[in-house]
ZAMARGU-4260 file (C-alpha; in steps of 0.2 Angstrom, whole numbers, plus 5000, padded with zeros to 4 digits):
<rodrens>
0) 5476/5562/5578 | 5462/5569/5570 | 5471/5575/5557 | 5479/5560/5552 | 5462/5550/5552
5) 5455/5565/5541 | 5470/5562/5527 | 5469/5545/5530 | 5448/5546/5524 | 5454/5556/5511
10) 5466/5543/5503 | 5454/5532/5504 | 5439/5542/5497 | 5453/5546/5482 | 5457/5527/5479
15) 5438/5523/5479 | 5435/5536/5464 | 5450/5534/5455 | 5447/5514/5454 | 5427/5516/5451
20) 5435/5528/5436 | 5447/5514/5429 | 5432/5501/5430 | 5419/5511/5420 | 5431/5514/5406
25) 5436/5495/5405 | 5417/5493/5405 | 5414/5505/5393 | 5428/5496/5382 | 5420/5479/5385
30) 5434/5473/5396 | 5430/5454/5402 | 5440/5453/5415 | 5428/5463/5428 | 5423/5455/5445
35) 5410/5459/5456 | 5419/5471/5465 | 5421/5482/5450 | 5403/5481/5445 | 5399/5489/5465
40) 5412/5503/5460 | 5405/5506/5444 | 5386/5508/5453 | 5394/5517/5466 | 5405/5531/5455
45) 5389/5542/5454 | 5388/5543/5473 | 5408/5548/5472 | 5406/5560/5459 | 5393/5569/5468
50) 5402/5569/5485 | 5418/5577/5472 | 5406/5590/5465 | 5396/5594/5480 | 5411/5595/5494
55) 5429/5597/5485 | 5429/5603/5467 | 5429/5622/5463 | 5411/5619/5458 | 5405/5618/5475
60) 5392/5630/5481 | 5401/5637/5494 | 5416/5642/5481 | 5406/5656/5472 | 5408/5668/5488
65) 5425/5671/5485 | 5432/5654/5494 | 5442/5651/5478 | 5447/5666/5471 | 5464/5668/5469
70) 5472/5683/5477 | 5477/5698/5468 | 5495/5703/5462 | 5502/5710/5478 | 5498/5692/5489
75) 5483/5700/5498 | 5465/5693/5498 | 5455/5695/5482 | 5448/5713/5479 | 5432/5707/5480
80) 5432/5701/5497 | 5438/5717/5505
</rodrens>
């Protein structure tokens, strides 16, 4: 159950960002057409750009320790965590 609520946070989290995304580019081309609700995801997409920078993108602090080091040619851990 936990799991299912975790991808289900996630989907939403991804909708979120990818629909801010698509608002600030028709407010960057002077689209008309925006509502209210794309103005809150437009002030919103810094919030959801840091939560993508700071907690899921390669760039996270944690990834420099080896977290996303890809594994060497024989399918073992990267040499420099052994």
């Amino acid at each position: 159950m936990r799991r299912l609520l975790l991808l289900a946070a996630a989907f939403a989290y991804m909708v979120l960002l990818i629909e801010a995304v698509r608002a600030a580019v028709a407010w960057w081309r002077g689209d008309a057409t925006l509502g209210p609700l794309d103005f809150a995801l437009i002030g919103a997409l810094p919030l959801l750009a840091w939560i993508w920078f700071r907690h899921f993108s390669m760039f996270r602090k944690d990834c420099a320790k080896g977290a996303c080091v890809l594994p060497d040619e024989k399918g073992g851990p990267p040499a420099s965590s052994r």
